[in-house]
N, C-alpha and C positions, 0 to 999 in steps of 0.2 A: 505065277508070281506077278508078273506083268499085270496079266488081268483085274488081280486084288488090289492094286496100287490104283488102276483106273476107276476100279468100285467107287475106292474110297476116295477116292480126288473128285469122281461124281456126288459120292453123296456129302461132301463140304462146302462145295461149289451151289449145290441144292440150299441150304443149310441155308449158305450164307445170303443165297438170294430170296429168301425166308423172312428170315431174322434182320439182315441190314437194315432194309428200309423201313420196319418197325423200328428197329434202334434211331433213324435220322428223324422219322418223323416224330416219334417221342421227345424230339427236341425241338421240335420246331414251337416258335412263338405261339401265343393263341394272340388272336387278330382282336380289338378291342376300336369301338366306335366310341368316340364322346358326341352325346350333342347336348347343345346347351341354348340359354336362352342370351346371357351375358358372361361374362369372360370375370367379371368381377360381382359382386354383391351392388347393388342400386345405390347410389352415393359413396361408393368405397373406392380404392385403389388397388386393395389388397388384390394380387394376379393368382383366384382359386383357382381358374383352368391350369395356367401353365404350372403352376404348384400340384396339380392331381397329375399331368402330362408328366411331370419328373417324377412322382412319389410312385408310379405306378412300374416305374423301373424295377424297382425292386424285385417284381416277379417277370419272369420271360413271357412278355410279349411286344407286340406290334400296335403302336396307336394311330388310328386317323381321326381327326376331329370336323363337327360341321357346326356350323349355326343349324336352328333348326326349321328353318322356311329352307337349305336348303337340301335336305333330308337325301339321302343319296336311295335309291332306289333299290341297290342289292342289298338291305340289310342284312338278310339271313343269310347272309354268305361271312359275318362276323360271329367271332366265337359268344361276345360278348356287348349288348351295347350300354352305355351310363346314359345315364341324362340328368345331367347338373341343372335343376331346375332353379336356379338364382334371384330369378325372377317370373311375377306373375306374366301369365299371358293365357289369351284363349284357342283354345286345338281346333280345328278344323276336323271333321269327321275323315280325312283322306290320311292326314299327320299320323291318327290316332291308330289308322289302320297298318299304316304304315311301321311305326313303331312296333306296335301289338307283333309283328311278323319277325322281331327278335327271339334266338332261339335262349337266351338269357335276356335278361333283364337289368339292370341295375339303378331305384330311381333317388336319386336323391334331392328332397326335402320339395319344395311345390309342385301344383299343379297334381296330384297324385287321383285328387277326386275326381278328373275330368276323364284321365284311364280306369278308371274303377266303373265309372261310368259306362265307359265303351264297352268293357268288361262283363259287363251283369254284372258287377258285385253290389248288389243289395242292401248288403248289411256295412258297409261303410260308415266308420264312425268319423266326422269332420270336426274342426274346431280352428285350425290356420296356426299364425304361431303362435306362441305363448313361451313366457318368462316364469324365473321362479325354482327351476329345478338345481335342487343342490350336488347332485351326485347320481354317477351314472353307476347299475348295477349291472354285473356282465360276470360270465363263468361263476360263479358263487363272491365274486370279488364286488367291493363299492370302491370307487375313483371319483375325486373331486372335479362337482361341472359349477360354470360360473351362472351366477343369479343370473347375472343379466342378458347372459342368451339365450336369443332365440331359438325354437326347438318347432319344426313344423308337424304339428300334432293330428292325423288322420291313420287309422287303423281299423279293417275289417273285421269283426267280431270270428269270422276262422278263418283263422292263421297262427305260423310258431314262431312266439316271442323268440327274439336272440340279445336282445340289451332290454333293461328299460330305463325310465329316470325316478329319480325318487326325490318327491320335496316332503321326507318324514311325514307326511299324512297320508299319501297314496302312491302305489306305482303303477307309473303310464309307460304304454310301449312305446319305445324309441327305434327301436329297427328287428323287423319281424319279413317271414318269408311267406309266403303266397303262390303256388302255382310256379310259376319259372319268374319270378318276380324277387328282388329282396328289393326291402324299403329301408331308408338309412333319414332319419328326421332332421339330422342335419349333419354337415361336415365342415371340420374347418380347421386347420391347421394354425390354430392359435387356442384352441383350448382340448382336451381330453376325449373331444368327437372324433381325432381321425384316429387315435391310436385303437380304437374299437372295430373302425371302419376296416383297418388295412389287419387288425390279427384276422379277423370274418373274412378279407379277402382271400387270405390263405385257404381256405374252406371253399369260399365261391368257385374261385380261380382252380381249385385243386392241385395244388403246390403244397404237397406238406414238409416246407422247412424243419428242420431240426431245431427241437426246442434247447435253444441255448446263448443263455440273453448274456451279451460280453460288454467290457470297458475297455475302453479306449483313454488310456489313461497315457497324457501328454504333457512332459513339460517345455513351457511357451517360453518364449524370450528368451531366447540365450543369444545375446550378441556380443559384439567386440567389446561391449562395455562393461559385461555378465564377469563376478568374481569367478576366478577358478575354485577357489578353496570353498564358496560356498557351495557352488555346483556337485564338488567332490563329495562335501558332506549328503549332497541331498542326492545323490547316484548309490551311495552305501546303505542308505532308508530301503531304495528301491531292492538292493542284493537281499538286504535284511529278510524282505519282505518275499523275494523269489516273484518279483514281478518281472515283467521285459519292461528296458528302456524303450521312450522315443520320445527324442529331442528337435523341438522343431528351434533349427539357426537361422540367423539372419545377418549372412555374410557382409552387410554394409551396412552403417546406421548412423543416420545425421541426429548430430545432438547440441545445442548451443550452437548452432550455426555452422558447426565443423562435420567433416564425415571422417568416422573409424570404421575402418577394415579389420578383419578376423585378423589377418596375417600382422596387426600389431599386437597381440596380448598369446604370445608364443605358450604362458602354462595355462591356457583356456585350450588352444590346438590338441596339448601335451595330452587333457582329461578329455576332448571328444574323438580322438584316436583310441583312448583307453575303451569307449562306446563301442568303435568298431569292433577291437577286438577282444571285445566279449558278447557280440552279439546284439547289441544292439540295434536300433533301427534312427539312423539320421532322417529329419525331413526338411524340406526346403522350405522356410517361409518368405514371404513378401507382404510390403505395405500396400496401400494402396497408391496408384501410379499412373498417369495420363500415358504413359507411354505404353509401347505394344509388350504386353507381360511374354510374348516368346522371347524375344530380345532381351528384355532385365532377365529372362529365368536364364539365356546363356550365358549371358555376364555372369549372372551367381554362382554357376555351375563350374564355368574359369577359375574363379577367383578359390574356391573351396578343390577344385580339382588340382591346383595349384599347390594346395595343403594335405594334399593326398587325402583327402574327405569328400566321399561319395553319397550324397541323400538318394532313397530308396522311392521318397512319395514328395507329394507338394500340396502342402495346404494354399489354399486359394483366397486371394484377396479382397473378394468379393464374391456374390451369387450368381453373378451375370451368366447367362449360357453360353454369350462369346466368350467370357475368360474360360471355362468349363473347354469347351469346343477346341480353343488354341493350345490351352495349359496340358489337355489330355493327345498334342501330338509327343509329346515330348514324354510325359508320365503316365503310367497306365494305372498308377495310382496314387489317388487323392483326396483331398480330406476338404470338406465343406459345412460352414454352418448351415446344418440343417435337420431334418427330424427322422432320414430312412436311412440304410445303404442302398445306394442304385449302381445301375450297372446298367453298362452300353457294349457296343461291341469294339470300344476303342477303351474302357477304362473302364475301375470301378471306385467308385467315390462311396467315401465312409462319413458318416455325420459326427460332428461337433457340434451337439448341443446342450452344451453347460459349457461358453467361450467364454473364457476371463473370470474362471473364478477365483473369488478371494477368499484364501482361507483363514485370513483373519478377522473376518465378517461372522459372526455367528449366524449372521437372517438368511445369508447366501450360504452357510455350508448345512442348514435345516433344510431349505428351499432346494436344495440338490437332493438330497437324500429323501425329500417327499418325491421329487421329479423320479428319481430313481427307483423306488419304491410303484411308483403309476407305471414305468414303461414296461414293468413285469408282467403286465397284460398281453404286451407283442409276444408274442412266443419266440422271435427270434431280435428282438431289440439290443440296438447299440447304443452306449451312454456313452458318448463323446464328453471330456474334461479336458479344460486345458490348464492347468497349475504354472503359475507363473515361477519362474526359476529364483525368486527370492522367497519363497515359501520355507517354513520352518519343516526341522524331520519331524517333528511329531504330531504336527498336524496333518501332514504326509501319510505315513505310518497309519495315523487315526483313521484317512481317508479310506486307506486300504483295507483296513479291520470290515469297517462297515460296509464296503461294496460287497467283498467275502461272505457278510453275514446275511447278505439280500442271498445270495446264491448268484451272483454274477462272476463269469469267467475274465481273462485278463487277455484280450486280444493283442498276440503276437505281430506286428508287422513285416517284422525279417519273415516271417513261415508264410507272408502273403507269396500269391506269385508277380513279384513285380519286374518293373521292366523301365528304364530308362535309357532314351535314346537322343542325344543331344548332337550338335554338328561334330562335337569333340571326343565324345565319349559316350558309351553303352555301358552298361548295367543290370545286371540279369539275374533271378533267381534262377539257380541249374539244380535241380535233386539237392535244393535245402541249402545251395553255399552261392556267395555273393559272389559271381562269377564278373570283373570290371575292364573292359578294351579301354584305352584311354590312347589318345592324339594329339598332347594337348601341345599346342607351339609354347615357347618359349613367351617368358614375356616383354614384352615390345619396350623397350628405353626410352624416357622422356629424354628433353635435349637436354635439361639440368644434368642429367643422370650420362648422357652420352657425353658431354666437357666434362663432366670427373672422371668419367672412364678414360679419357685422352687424358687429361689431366694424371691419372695414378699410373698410368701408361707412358708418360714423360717422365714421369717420377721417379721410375720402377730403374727407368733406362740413365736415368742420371746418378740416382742411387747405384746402379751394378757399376756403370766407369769410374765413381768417385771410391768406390770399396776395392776396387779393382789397380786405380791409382794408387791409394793408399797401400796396397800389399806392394806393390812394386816398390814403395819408397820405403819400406817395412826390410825387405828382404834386399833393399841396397844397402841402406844401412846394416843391417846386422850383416853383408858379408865384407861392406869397410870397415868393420870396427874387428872383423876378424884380420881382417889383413893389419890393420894399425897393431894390432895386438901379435900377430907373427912376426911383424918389422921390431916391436917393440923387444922380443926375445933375443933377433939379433944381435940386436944393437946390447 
């Protein structure tokens, strides 16, 4: 018996020394190079590197970046390298070889004919950039591209299309594959080129995410100053409809020169307790602030933890990677204007991109549902909304009809795995329930506040001796007026 027990503890032991390190290494990042020529477009400001640096989040990997004079030497020791060609320049025959020793590729928009070159590729067809294209065609789908960009047009007569662009008279290849090479004619995070870029990256990268493009459906503004009674109404749209709430608050808010706190509008507390308990998802919002956002987000955290109201995420008051960097010691999840979800090994940040919209705009609530309608290319795209909390229910309602009828899901934030960790207080998804340790001191007395407290406290004590006197002179009399009244029988 003994011995069967030893077998089989051998052969698990076997197993597991097998199988493990396939399992860790299946997880491990793939290693990605960027090189580039400029960090921005030529006369621009716009920051394409660090904007491709965060968007690339999105999939599990590792980035280093170089300039490219000074080209690191181990290339082939990355899974993957880019070369954000931004700008013109001329290769050196060493660069070229250099490059070429990628064991991926990835080139995006110039300089393309100088490696085709190096290449023998023969049949290169050139042309530089060029304007004019109306619409990008990709998976059987067309998406609207703007006239007036640029699109850097060079493509070897063999090779396999994977987009092209279409100005209704012909279609030109816009990003096509090659050998261990893919060509992308241009990128750019302000028009319809990255969302093609980054669904193909799923495919490059081999990450095949689940197709299942969700909304992030957010109502904004709710502060001290927010009716309860209309909030109530437009929390009933959302049951109506069997969405999840998430309420992004803003526990302090200066208005006409004065600041209200949450803890004065008590049936606004009344209807964001009624959030908690049904499931909903609080988040913390902030303005924007010179001061260090860890600090304001503890204040906030006080003052709401105060009210027995715990946010779960924290939308971000700007894009900066230091707010990013500080904001995600505290929140390991959080919401940013922006165009992916990304994810780090400290947080994972969910995009809002449809901030501020007005649903009494007709050109803004078309312009969403076009935007909405494009992002269905992502295979796993998020449509960030934020509906301000004076929005009508039926425009609400309507909203939600039509995300429905794209085939978009309604992303839950309670079902995230979050996690909040403040000097005060923790907050924790456990197996699906809002698990909350709370520390929170007492709050601290102004001096106004500490002289009426002495003050009700002299009060209290002058009140009990005079109520106190009083019964004494209460109970002399009625037992003289007994005796007056015994004498009185006497007599």
């Amino acid at each position: 018996m003994l011995g069967k027990i030893l077998l089989i503890s051998l052969i698990i032991l076997t197993l597991l020394n097998f199988i493990f390190p396939k399992i860790l290494y299946s997880k491990e990042s793939k290693r990605i190079l960027i090189l580039y020529e400029g960090k921005t477009r030529l006369g621009e400001n716009y920051p394409m590197l660090e904007l491709l640096k965060r968007y690339l989040r999105h999939f599990n990997v590792s980035i280093d970046s170089s300039y490219i004079e000074d080209l690191p030497s181990n290339v082939s020791s990355y899974d993957y390298v880019f070369y954000l060609g931004l700008q013109d320049r001329r290769f050196t025959v060493d660069l070229l070889r250099n490059i070429s020793k990628a064991k991926r590729l990835i080139w995006i928009e110039g300089n393309i004919e100088q490696y085709a070159y190096y290449a023998n590729w023969k049949d290169l067809e050139y042309y530089g950039y060029k304007t004019g294209y109306m619409s990008i065609f990709y998976k059987g789908e067309s998406i609207s591209f703007e006239l007036e960009s640029p699109v850097y047009i060079a493509y070897p007569r063999d090779r396999k299309d994977l987009a092209l662009l279409d100005n209704y008279t012909e279609k030109t290849p816009f990003v096509w594959e090659k050998e261990n090479l893919w060509y992308f004619g241009r990128l750019d995070f302000r028009d319809n080129s990255f969302l093609v870029f980054f669904d193909l990256l799923h495919d490059i990268l081999n990450e095949n995410h689940k197709n299942d493009r969700k909304i992030l459906l957010l109502l904004d503004e709710v502060t001290p100053l927010t009716s309860a009674e209309k909030l109530r109404e437009l929390l009933i749209s959302y049951c109506c409809e069997d969405v999840s709430i998430n309420l992004i608050i803003y526990p302090k808010v200066n208005h006409s020169g004065n600041t209200y706190y949450l803890g004065e509008n008590m049936d606004l507390i009344e209807v964001l307790k009624l959030v908690e308990e049904h499931n909903g998802a609080i988040i913390l919002g902030n303005y924007p602030n010179k001061r260090d956002i860890n600090s304001i987000i503890e204040e906030d955290l006080l003052i709401l933890g105060r009210l027995e109201i715990f946010p779960i995420a924290f939308k971000l008051p700007d894009t900066s990677l230091e707010t990013y960097e500080k904001a995600s010691k505290i929140f390991n999840l959080l919401l940013y204007e922006g165009l992916l979800s990304i994810s780090s090994p400290k947080a994972i940040a969910y995009p809002i991109n449809m901030n501020g919209y007005n649903p009494n705009d007709p050109t803004q609530y078309n312009y969403l549902l076009k935007r909405a309608r494009e992002f269905r290319i992502l295979r796993d795209a998020i449509i960030g909304i934020t509906v301000p909390s004076y929005a009508t229910t039926d425009k609400l309602r309507e909203l939600i009809g039509e995300m429905r009828a794209l085939g978009y899901n309604f992303l839950e934030l309670r079902k995230e795995p979050f996690k909040v960790e403040s000097k005060y207080m923790k907050i924790v998804n456990i197996d699906g329930e809002k698990v909350i340790n709370s520390s929170i001191p007492p709050l601290e007395e102004t001096f106004l506040q500490k002289v009426f407290k002495t003050f009700i406290n002299y009060l209290r004590t002058i009140l009990i001796i005079t109520i106190s006197i009083f019964a004494i002179i209460i109970f002399y009399l009625i037992r003289n007026k007994r005796k007056l009244y015994e004498m009185g029988d006497k007599v």
